[in-house]
MDAnalysis code that builds the backbone (N, CA, C; Angstrom):
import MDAnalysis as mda
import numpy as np

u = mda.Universe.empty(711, n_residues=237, atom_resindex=np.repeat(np.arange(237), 3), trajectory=True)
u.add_TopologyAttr("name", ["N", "CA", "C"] * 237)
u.add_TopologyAttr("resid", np.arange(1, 238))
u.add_TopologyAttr("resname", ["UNK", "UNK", "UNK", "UNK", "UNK", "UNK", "UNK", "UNK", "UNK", "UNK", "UNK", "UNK", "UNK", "UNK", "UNK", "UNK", "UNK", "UNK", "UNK", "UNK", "UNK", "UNK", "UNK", "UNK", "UNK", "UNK", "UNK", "UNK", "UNK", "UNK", "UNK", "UNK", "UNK", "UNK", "UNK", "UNK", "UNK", "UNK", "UNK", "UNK", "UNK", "UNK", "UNK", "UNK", "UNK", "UNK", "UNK", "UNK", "UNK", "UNK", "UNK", "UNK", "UNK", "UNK", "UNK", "UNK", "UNK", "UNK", "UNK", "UNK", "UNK", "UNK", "UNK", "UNK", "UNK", "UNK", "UNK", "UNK", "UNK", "UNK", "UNK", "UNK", "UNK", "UNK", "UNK", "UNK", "UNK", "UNK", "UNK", "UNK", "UNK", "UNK", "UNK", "UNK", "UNK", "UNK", "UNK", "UNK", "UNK", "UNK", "UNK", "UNK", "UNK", "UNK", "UNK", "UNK", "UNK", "UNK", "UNK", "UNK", "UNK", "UNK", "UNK", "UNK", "UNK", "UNK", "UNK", "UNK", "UNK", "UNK", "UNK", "UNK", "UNK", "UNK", "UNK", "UNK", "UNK", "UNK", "UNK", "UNK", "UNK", "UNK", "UNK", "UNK", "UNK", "UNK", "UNK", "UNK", "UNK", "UNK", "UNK", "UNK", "UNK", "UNK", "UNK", "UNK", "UNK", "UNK", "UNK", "UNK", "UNK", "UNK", "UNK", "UNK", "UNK", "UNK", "UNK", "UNK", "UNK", "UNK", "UNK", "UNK", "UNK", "UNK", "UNK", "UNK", "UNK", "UNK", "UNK", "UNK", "UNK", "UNK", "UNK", "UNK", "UNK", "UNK", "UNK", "UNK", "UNK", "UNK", "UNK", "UNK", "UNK", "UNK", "UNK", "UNK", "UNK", "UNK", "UNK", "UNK", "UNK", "UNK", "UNK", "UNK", "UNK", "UNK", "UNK", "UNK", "UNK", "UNK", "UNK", "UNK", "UNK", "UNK", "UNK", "UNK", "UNK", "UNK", "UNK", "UNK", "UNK", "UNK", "UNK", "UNK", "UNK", "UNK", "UNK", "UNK", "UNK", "UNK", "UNK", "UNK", "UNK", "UNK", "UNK", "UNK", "UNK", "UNK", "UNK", "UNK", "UNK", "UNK", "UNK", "UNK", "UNK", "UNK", "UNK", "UNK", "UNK", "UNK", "UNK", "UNK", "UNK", "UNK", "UNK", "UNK", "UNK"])
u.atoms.positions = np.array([
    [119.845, -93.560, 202.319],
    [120.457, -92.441, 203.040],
    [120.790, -92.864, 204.468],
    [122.044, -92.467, 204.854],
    [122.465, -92.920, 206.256],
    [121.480, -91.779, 207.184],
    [121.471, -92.957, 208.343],
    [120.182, -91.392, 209.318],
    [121.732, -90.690, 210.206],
    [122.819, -91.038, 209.819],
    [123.478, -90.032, 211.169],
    [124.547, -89.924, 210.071],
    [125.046, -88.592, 210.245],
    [125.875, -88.187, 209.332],
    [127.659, -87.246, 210.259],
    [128.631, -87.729, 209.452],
    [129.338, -86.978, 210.012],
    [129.532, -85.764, 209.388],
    [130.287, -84.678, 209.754],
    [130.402, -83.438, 209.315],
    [131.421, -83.660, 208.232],
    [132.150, -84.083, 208.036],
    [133.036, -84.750, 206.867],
    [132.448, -84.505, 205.589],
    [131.032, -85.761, 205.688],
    [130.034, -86.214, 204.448],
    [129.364, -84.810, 204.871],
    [128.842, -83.927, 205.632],
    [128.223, -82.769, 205.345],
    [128.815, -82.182, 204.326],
    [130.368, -81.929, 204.996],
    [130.605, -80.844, 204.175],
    [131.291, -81.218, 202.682],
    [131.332, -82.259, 202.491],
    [131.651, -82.845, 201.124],
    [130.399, -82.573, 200.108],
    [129.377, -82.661, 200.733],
    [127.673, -82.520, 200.218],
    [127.579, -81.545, 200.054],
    [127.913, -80.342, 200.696],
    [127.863, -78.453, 200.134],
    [129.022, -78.202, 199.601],
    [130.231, -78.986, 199.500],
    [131.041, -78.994, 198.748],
    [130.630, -79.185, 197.233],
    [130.721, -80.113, 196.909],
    [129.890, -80.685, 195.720],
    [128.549, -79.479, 195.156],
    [127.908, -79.425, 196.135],
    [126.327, -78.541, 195.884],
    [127.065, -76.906, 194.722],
    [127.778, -76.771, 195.696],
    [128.448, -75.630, 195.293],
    [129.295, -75.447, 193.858],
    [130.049, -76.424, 193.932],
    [130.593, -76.947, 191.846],
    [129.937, -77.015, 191.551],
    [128.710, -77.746, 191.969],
    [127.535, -77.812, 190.829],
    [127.142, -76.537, 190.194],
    [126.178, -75.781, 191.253],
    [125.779, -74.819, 191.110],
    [127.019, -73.634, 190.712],
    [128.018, -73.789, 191.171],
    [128.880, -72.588, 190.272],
    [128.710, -72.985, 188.722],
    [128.936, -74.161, 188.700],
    [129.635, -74.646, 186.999],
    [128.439, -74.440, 185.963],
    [127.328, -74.662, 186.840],
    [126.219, -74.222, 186.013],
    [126.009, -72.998, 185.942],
    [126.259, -72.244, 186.943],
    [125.857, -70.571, 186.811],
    [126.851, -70.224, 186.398],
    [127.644, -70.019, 185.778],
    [128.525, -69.990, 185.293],
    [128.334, -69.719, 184.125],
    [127.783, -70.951, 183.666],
    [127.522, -71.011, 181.964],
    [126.414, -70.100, 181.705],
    [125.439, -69.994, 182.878],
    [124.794, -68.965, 182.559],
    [124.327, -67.256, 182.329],
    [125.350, -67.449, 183.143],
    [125.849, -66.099, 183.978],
    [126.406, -65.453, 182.451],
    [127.413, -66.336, 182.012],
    [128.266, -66.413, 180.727],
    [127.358, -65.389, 179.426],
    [126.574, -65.826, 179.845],
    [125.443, -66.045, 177.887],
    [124.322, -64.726, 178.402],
    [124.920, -64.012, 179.541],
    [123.839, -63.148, 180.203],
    [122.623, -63.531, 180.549],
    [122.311, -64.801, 181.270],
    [120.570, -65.206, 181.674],
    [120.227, -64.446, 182.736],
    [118.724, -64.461, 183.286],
    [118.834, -63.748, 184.744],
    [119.397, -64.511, 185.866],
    [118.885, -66.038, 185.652],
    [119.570, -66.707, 186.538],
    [120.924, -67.122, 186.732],
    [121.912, -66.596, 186.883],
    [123.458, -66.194, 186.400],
    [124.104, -67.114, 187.722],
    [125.528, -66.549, 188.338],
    [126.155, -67.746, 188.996],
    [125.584, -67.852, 190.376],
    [125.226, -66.462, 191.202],
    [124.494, -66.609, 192.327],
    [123.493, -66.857, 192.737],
    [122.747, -66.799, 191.461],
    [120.911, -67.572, 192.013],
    [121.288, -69.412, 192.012],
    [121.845, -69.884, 190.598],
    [121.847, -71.033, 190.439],
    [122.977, -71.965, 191.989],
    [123.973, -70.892, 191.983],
    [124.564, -71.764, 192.766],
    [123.916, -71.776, 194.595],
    [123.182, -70.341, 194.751],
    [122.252, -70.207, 195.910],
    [120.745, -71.497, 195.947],
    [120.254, -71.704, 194.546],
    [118.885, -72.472, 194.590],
    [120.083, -74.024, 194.953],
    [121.351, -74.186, 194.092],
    [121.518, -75.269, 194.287],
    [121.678, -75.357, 195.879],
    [122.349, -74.968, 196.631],
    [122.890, -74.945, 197.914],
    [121.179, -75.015, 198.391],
    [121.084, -74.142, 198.768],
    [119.347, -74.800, 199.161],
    [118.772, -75.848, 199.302],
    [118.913, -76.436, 198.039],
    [118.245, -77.798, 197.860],
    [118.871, -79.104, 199.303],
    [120.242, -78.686, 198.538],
    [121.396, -79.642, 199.258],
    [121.071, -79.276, 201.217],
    [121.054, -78.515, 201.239],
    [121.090, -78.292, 203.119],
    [119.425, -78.362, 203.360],
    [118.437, -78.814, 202.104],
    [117.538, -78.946, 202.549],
    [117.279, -80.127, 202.620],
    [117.807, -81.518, 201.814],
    [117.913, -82.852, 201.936],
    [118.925, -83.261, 203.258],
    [119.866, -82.477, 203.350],
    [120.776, -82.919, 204.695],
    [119.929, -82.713, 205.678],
    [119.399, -81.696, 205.985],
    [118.389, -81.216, 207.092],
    [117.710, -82.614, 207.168],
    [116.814, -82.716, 205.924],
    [115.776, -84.155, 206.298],
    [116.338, -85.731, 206.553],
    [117.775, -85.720, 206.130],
    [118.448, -86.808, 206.238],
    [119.093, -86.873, 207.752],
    [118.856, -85.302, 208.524],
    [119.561, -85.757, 210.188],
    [118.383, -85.997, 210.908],
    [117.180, -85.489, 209.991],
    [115.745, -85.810, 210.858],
    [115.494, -87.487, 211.059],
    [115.929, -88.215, 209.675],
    [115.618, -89.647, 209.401],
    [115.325, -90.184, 211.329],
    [116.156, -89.767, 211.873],
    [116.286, -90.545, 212.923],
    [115.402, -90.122, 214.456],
    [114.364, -89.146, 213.836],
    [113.466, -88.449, 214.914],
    [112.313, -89.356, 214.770],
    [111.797, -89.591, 216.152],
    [110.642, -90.532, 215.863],
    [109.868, -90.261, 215.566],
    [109.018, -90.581, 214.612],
    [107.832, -90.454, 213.403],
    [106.737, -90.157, 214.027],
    [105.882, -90.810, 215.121],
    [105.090, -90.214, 215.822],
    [105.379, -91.258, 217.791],
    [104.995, -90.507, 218.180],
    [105.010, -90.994, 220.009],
    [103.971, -91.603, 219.889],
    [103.756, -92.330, 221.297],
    [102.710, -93.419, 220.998],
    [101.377, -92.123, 222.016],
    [101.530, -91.178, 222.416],
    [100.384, -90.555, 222.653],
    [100.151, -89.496, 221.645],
    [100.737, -89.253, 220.513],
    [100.646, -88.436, 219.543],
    [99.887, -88.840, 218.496],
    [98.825, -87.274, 217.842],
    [98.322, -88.329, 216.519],
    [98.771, -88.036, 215.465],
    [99.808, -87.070, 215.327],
    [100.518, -86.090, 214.386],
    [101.494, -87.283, 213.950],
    [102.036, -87.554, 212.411],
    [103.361, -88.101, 211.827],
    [104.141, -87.029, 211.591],
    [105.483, -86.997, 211.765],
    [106.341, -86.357, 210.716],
    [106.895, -86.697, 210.160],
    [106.763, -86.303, 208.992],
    [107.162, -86.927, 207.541],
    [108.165, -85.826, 207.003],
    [109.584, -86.458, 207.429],
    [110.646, -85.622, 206.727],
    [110.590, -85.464, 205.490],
    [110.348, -86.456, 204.501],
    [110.112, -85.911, 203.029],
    [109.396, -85.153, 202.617],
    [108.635, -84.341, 203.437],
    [108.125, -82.931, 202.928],
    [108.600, -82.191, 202.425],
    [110.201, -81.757, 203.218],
    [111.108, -80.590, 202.812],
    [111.252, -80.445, 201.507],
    [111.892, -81.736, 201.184],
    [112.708, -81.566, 199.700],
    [111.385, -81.532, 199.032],
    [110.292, -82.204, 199.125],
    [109.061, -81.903, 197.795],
    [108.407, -80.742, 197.880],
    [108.823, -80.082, 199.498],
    [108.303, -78.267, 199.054],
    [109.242, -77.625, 198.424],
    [110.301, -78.009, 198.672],
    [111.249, -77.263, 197.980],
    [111.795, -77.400, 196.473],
    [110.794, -78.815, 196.079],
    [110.847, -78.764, 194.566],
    [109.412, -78.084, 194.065],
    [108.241, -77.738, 195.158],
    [107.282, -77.289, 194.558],
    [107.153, -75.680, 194.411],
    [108.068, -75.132, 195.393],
    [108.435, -73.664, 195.457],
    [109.499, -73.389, 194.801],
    [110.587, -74.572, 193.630],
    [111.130, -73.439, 192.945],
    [110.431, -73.110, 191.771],
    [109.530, -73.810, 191.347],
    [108.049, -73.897, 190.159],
    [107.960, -72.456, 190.290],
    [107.729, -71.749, 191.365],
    [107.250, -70.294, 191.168],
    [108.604, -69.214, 190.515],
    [109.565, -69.991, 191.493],
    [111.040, -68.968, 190.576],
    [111.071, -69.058, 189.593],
    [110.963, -70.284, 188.973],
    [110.671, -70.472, 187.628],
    [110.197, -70.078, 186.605],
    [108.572, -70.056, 186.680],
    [107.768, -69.690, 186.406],
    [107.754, -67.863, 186.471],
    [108.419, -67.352, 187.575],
    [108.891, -66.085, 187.104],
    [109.678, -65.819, 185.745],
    [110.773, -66.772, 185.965],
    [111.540, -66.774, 184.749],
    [110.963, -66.011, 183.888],
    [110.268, -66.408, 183.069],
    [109.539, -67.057, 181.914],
    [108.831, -65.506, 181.177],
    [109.274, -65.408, 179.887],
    [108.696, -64.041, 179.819],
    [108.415, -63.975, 178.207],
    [106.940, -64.010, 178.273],
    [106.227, -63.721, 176.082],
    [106.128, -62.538, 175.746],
    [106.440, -62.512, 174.761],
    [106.878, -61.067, 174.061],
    [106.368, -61.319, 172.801],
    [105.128, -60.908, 172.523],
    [104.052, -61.508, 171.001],
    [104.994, -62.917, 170.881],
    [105.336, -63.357, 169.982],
    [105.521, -64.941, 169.065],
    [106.812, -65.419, 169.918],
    [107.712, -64.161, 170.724],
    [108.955, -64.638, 171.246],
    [108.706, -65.361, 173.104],
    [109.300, -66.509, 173.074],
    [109.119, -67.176, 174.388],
    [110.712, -67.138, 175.384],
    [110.856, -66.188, 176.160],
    [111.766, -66.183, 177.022],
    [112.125, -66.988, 178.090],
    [112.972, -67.475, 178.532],
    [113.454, -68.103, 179.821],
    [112.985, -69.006, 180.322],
    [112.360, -69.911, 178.885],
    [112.227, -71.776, 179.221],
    [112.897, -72.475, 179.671],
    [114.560, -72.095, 179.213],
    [115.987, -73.039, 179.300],
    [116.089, -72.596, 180.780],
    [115.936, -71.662, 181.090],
    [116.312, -70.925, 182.843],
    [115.513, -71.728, 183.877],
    [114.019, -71.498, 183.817],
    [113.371, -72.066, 184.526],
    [114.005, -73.472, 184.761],
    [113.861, -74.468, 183.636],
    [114.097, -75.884, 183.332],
    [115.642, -75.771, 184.053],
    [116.570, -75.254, 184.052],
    [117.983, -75.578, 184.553],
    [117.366, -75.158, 186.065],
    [116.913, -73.940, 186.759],
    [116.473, -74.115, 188.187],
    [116.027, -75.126, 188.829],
    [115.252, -75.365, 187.891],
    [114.641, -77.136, 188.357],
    [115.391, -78.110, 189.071],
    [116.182, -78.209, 187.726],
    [117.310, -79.600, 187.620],
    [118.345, -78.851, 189.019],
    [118.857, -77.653, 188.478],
    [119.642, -77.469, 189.680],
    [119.298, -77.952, 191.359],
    [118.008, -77.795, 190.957],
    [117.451, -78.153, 192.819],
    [117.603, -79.431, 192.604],
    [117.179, -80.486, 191.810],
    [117.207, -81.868, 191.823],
    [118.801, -82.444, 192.165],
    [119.621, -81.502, 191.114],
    [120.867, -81.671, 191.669],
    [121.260, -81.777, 193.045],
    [120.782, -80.211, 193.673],
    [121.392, -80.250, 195.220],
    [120.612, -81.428, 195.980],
    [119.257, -81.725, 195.480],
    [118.786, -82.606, 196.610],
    [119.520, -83.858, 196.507],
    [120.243, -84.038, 195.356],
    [121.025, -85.340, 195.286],
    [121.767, -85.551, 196.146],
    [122.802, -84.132, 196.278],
    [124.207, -84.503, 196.554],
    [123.776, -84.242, 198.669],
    [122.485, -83.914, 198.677],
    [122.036, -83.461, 200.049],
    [121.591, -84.480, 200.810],
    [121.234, -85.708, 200.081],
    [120.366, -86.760, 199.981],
    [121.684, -87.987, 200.414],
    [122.724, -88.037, 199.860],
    [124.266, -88.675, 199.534],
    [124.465, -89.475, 198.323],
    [123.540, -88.864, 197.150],
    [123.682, -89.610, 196.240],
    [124.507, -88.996, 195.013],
    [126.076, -89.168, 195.788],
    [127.036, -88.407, 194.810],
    [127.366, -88.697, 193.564],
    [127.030, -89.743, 193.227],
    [127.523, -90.189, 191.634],
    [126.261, -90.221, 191.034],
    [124.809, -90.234, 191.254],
    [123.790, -89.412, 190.572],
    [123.950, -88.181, 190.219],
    [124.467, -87.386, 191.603],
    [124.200, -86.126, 191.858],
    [125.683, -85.361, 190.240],
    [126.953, -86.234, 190.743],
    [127.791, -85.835, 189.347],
    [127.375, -86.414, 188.020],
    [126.796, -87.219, 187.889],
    [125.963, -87.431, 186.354],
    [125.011, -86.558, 186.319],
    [124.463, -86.431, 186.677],
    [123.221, -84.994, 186.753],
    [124.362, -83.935, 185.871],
    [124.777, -83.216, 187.104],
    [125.438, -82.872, 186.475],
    [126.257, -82.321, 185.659],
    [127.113, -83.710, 184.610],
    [127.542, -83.638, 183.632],
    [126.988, -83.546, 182.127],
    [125.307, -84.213, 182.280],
    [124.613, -84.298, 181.440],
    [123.803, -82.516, 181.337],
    [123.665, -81.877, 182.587],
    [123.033, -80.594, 182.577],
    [124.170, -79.873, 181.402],
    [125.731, -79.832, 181.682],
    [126.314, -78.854, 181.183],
    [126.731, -79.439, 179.928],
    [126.430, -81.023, 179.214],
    [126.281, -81.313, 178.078],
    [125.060, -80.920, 177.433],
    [123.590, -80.692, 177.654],
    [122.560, -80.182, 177.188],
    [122.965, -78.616, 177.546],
    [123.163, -77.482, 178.096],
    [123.476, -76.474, 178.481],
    [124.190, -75.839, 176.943],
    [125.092, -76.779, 176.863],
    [126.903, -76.389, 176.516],
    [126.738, -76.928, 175.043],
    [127.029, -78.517, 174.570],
    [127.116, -78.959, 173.361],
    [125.874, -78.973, 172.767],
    [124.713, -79.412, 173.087],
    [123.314, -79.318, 172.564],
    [122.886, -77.988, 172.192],
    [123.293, -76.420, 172.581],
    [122.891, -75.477, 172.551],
    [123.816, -75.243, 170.998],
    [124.791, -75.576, 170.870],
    [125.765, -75.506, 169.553],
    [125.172, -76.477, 168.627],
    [124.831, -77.565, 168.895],
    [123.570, -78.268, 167.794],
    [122.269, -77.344, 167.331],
    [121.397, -76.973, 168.741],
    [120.793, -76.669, 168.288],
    [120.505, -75.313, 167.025],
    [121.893, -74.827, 167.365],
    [121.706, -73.525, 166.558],
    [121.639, -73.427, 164.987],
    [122.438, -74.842, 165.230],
    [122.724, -75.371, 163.614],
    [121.357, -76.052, 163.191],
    [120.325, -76.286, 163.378],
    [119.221, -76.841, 163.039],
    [118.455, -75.827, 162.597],
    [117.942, -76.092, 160.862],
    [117.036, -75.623, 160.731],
    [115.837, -75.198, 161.205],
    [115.130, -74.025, 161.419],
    [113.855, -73.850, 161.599],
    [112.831, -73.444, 160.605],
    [111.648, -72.945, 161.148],
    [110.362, -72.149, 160.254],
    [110.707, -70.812, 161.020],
    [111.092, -70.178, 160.020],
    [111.222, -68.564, 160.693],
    [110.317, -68.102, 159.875],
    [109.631, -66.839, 160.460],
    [108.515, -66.479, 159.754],
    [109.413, -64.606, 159.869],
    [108.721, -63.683, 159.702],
    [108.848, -62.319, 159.382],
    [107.482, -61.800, 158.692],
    [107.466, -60.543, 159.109],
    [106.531, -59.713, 158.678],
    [106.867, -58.573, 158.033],
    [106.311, -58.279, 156.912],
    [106.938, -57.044, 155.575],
    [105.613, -56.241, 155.298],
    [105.711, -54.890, 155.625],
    [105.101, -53.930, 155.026],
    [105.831, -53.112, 154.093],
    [105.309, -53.109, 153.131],
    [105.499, -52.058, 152.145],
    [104.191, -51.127, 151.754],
    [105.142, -49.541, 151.501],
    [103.492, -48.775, 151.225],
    [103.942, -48.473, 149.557],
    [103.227, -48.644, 148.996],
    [103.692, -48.009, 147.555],
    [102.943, -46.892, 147.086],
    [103.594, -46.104, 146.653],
    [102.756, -45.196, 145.604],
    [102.509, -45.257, 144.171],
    [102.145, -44.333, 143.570],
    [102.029, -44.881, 141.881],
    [103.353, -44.949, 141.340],
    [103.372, -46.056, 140.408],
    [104.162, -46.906, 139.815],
    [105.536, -47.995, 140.731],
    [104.900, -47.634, 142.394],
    [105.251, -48.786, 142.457],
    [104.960, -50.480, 142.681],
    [106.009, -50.696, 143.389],
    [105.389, -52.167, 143.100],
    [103.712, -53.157, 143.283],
    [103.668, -53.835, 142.716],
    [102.303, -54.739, 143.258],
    [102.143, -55.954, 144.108],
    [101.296, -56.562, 144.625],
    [101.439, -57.686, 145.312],
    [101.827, -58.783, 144.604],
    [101.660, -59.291, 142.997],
    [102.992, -60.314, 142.503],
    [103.699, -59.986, 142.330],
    [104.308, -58.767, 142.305],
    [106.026, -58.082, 142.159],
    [106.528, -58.731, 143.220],
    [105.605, -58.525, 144.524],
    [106.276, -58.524, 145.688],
    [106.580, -60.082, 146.069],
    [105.422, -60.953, 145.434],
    [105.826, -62.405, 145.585],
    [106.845, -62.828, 144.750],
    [106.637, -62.717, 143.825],
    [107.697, -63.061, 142.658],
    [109.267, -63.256, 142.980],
    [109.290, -61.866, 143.489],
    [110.540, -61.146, 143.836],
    [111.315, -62.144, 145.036],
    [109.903, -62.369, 146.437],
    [110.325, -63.371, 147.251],
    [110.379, -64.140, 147.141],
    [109.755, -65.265, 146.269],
    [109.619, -66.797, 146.296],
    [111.105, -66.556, 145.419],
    [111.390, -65.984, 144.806],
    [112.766, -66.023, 143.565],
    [113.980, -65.854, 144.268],
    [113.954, -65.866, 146.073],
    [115.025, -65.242, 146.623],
    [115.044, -66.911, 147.759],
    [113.839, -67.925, 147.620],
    [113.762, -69.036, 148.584],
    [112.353, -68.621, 149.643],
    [111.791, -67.155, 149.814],
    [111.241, -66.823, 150.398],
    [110.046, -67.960, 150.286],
    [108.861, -67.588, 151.232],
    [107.414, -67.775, 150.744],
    [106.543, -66.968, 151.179],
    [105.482, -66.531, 150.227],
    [104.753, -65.251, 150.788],
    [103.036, -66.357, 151.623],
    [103.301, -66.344, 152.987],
    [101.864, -67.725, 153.079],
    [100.860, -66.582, 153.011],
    [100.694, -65.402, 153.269],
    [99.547, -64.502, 152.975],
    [99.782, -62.712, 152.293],
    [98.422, -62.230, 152.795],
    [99.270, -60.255, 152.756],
    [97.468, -60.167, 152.406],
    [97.613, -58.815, 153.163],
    [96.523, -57.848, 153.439],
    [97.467, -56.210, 152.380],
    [95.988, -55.994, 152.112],
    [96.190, -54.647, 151.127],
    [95.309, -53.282, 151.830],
    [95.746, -52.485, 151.799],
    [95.586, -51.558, 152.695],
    [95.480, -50.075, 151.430],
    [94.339, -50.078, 150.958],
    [93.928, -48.959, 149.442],
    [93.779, -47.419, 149.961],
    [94.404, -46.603, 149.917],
    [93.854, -45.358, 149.811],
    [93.814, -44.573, 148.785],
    [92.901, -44.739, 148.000],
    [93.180, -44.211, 146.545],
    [92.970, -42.441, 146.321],
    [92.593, -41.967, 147.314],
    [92.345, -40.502, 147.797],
    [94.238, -39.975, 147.497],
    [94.555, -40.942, 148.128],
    [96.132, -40.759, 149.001],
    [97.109, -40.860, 147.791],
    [96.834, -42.031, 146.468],
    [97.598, -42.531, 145.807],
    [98.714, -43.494, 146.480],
    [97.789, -44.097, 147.471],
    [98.755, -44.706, 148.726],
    [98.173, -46.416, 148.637],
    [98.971, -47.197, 148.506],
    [98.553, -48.685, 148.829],
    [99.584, -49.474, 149.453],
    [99.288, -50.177, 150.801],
    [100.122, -50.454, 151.412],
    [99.930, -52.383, 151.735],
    [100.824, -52.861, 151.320],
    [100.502, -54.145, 151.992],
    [101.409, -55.022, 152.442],
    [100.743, -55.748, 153.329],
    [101.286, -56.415, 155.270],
    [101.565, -57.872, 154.427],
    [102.534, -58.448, 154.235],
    [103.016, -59.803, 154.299],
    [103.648, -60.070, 155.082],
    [102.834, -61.525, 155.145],
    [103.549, -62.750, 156.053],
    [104.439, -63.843, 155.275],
    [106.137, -63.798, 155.667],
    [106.451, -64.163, 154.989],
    [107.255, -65.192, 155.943],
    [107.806, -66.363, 154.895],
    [108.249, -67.745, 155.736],
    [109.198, -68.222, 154.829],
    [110.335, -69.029, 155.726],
    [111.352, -69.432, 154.857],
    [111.656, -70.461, 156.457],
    [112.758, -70.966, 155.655],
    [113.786, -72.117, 156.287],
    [114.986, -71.614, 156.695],
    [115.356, -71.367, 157.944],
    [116.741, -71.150, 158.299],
    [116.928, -71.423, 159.754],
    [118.336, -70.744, 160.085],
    [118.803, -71.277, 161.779],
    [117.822, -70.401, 162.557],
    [118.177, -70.932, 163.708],
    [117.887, -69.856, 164.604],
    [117.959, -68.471, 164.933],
    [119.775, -68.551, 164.997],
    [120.307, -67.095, 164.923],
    [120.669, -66.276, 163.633],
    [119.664, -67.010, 162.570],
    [120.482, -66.139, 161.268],
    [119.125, -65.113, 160.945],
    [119.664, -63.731, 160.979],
    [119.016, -62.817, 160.486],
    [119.297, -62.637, 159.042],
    [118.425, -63.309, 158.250],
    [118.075, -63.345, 156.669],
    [117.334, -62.518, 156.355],
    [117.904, -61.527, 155.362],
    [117.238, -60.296, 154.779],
    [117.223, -60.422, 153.398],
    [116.181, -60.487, 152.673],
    [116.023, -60.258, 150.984],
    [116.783, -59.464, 150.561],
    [117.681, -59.862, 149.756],
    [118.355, -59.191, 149.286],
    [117.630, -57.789, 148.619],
    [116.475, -58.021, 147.819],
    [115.676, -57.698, 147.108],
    [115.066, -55.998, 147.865],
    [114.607, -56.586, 149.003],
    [114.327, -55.267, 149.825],
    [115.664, -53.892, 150.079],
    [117.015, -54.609, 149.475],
    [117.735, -53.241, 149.683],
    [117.343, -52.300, 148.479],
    [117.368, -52.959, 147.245],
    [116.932, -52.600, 145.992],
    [115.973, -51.728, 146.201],
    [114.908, -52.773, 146.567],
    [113.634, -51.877, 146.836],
    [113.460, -50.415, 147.379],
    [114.643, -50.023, 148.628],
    [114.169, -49.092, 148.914],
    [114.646, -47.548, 148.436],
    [115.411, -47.961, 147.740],
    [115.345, -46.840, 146.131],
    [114.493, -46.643, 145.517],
    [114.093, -47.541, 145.400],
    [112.601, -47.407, 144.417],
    [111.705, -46.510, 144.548],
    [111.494, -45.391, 143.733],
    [110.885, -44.081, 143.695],
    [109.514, -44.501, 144.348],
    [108.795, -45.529, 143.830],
    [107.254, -46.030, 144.221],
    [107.110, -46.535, 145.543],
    [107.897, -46.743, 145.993],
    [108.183, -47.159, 147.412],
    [108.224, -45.991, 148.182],
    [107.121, -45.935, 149.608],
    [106.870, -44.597, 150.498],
    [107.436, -44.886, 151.765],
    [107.228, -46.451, 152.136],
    [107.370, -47.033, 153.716],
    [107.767, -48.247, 153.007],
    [109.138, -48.619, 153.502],
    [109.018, -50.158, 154.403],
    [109.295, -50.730, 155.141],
    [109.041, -52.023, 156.007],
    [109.553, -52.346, 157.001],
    [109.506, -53.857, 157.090],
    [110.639, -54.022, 157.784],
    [110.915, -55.970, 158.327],
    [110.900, -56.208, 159.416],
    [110.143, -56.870, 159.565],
    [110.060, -57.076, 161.279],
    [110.054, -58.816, 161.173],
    [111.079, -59.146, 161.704],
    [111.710, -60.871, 161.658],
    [110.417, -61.706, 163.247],
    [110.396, -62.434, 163.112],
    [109.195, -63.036, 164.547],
    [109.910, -64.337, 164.702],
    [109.362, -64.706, 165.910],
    [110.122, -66.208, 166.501],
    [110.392, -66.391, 167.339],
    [110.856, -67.547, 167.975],
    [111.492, -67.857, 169.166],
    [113.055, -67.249, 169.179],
    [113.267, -66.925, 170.501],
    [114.929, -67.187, 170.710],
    [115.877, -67.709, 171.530],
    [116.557, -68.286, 171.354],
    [117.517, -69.038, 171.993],
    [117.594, -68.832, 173.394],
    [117.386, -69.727, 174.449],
    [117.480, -69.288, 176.093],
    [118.610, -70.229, 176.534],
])
């Protein structure tokens, strides 16, 4: 890093900071995240006028010879990568089995790493950065969707007399690709009421909401009192 800078290379450096951070908030802004075009392109700018800041310090003397204090300009930028951890970490939000705003946090990150690049003068890091953010962002997010997962779901059914039983109910799923990995039975024989909780698992994308065919059938079914699908999992950030 040069210790004296002209205003030229400043403003080429918040120039840059700023594409960055638009092009990324952008994409995010896009897909509705919280961190959308003005946080990302504000954390990026940050970063960047916080590495320029320490790059006009380079040239302040470190300590006087009656002083016992150092200053150590590289503080800035490593507080300012240790305080966006907390924005971050706001992000971030569990909802039983569902994990929110991993991809958000993780792009705040990088975004600051970004600005400290281009703040720092390391412009052709700072544009590979990047290009690779809005290739993982952008084309990797269209891979990933296409990749199989373990999606799981949860099925209650209540039956009454003559309807179904717990191998009806497997039968029916494993015969559709399903798998039943457990189920709790729930007897009220006072009631003529028996109700039972499966956990059920299969193979599919991310975004595909797969419904048994079987369960539309089902809910004609005179013996049938309650049912319900409740799908579980991660989702896409």
């Amino acid at each position: 890093m040069a210790a004296s800078l002209q205003w030229s290379d400043v403003a080429l450096r918040l120039a840059l900071a700023v594409a960055a951070g638009a092009l990324i908030g952008f994409d995010r802004g896009e897909h509705g995240r919280p961190a959308g075009l003005r946080t990302t392109l504000l954390v990026c700018l940050a970063a960047c006028v916080a590495m320029i800041q320490a790059n006009l310090l380079l040239g302040t003397a470190g300590r006087p010879p009656d002083a016992f204090t150092t200053m150590d300009v590289m503080r800035l930028p490593l507080g300012i990568l240790s305080g966006i951890g907390f924005i971050g970490a706001g992000a971030i939000i569990r909802r039983d089995d569902m994990v929110l705003g991993v991809t958000t946090a993780a792009t705040l990150w990088f975004v600051t790493v970004i600005g400290l690049c281009f703040g720092g003068g390391q412009l052709g890091l700072g544009l590979a950065a990047l290009c690779l953010c809005l290739f993982v962002l952008g084309v990797l997010k269209r891979i990933e969707q296409r990749i199989p997962q373990d999606r799981r779901a949860i099925l209650i059914v209540a039956a009454g007399p003559g309807g179904p039983t717990a191998e009806d109910i497997r039968a029916a799923l494993e015969g559709e690709g399903f798998r039943l990995a457990g189920y709790a039975i729930d007897s009220a024989p006072a009631e003529g009421r028996c109700t039972f909780h499966c956990d059920v698992r299969w193979r599919g994308r991310p975004t595909e909401a797969r419904l048994p065919a079987w369960l539309t059938g089902l809910t004609q079914h005179p013996g049938v009192l309650q049912l319900e699908w409740r799908p579980q999992g991660i989702a896409l950030d």
